[in-house]
N, C-alpha and C positions, 0 to 999 in steps of 0.2 A: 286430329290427334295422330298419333304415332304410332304402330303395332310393332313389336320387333320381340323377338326369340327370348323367351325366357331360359336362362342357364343354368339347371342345377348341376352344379359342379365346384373342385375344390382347386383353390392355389396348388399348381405343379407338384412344387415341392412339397405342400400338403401330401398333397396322394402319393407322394413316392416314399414318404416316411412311413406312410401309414399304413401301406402295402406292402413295404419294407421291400421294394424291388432292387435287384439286381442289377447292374452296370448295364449288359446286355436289354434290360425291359427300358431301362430311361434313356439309352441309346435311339429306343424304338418310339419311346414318347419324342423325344427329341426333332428325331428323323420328321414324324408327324408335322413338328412346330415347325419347324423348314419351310417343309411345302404351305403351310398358311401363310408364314409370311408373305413367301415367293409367291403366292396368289394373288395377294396385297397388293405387290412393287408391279406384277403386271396388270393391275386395273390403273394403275397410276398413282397409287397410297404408298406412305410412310406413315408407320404409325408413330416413330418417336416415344415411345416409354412403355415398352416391352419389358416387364420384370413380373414373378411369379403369380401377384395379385392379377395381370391382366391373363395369365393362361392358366385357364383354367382344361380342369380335366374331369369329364362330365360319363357315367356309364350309359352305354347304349347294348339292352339286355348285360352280358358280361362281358364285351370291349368297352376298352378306355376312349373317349374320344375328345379331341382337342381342342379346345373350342378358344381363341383368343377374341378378348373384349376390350371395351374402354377405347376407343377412337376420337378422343376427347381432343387429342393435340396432336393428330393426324395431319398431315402434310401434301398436299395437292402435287406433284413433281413438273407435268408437263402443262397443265389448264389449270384454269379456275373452276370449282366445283359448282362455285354460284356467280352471280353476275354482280356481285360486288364484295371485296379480297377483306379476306378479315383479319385484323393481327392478335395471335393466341395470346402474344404478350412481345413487348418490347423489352430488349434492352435486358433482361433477367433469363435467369437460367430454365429453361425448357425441359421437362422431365423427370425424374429419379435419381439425384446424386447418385447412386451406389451401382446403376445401370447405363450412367450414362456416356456416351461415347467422347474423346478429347476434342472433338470438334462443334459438338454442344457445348462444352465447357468454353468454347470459344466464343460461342454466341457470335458465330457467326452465319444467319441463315442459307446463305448462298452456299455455304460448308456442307448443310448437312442435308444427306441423300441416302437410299438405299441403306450404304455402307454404315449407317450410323445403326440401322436394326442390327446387321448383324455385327456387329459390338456384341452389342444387347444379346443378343440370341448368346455368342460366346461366353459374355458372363452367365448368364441362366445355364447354360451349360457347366461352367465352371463351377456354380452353387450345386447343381443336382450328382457330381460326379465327387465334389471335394465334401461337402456337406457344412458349408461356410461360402460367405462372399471372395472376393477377391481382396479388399480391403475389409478393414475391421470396422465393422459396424458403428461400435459406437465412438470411433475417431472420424469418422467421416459424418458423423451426428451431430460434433463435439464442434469439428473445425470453422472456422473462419472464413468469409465468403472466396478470398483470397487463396488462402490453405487448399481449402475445398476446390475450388480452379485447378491449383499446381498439383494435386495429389493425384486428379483426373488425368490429366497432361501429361504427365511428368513420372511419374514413380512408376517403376512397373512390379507386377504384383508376382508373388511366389508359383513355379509352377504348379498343380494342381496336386502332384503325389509327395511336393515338400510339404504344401501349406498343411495336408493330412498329416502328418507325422509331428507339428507343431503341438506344445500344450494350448498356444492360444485359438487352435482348432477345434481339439477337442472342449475346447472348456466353454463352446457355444454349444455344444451337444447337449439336448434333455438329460438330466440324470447325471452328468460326467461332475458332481461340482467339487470334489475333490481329492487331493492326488490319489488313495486307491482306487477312484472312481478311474481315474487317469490312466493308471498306471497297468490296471485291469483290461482296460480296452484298448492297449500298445499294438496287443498282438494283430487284434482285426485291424488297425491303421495301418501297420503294417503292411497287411496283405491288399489292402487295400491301393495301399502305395506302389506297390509290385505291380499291382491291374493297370494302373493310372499313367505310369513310367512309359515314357517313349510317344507312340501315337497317338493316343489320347491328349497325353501334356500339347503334343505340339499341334493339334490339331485346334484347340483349348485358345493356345497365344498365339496363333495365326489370326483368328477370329477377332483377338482383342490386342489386334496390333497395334501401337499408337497413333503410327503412319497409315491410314489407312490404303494408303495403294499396293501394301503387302497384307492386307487380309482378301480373304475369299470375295469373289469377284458378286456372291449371289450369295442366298439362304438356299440353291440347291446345289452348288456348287458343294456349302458346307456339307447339304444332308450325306451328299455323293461320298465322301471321306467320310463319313460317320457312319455309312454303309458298308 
């Protein structure tokens, strides 16, 4: 049988709502998520489907600590882990539509590497600073397996202190569900926007470049800029 680390702890983005943290504390979660990953890529892992459900965030007395899981469709890079190669799946799409990097979308294995986590880490970032995905949930839900490909590929998504200042931002928000609800919370999107403007945005779509040989070379190359 198996022994391995029981995790009480909640989705990221769970705890940061619920904590109601600050740009600066989710920075500092963030930063954390970095270096796990970057722990990963130097044993020789790719995890491949990094999105809110697998990082979790667990208290140890009152620190937050990181703890990411779900190595289900992990990635070997340089060896084989066992002595006989297993295929997670053929031929179909590998991971989290909503997470996933254009070169998964490519389905092509020889493609994807390191740089597909941090994607991932970029969007997870991009979810914890905007308070929304990059694309619209329920169109990338809705889409076509087709669509679904070209939308990953292909579109590039708002930067992070526009997508804030959108209704269709706000109106994933708990509570927000109509226009006074909207119109009410301008002001903190607002300011929020102001926080987000500049460094942050480009640090944001450096990560979630489509090319990937203009994003961050590493997940601590990211944390380093997020420092």
């Amino acid at each position: 049988y198996l022994v391995m680390e029981l995790i009480r702890g909640q989705p990221i983005t769970h705890y940061c709502r619920q904590k109601n943290l600050n740009i600066h504390q989710k920075l500092r979660l963030m930063i954390d998520v970095c270096h796990a990953v970057g722990h990963a890529h130097q044993k020789g892992i790719i995890h491949r489907d990094l999105k809110p459900s697998n990082v979790l965030v667990a208290l140890d007395d009152t620190q937050p600590i990181v703890k990411i899981i779900d190595f289900g469709i992990a990635k070997a890079m340089d060896q084989q882990l066992t002595d006989q190669t297993v295929y997670t799946m053929f031929a179909q799409l590998i991971g989290t539509p909503m997470y996933m990097s254009p070169e998964q979308a490519e389905m092509k294995a020889r493609d994807v590497d390191t740089l597909s986590d941090v994607y991932a880490l970029g969007v997870l970032l991009y979810e914890l600073l905007a308070g929304t995905t990059p694309f619209d949930r329920n169109k990338i839900q809705s889409a076509s397996f087709d669509e679904l490909r070209r939308i990953i590929r292909e579109v590039q998504p708002l930067r992070p202190s526009a997508r804030v200042t959108t209704a269709v931002a706000t109106a994933t928000h708990p509570g927000l569900s109509t226009v006074a609800d909207v119109e009410a919370d301008a002001p903190t999107r607002r300011e929020l926007a102001r926080q987000l403007r500049g460094d942050l945005d480009w640090i944001v779509l450096k990560a979630m470049d489509k090319d990937r040989r203009r994003r961050y070379e590493s997940p601590g190359e990211l944390a380093r800029d997020l420092e």
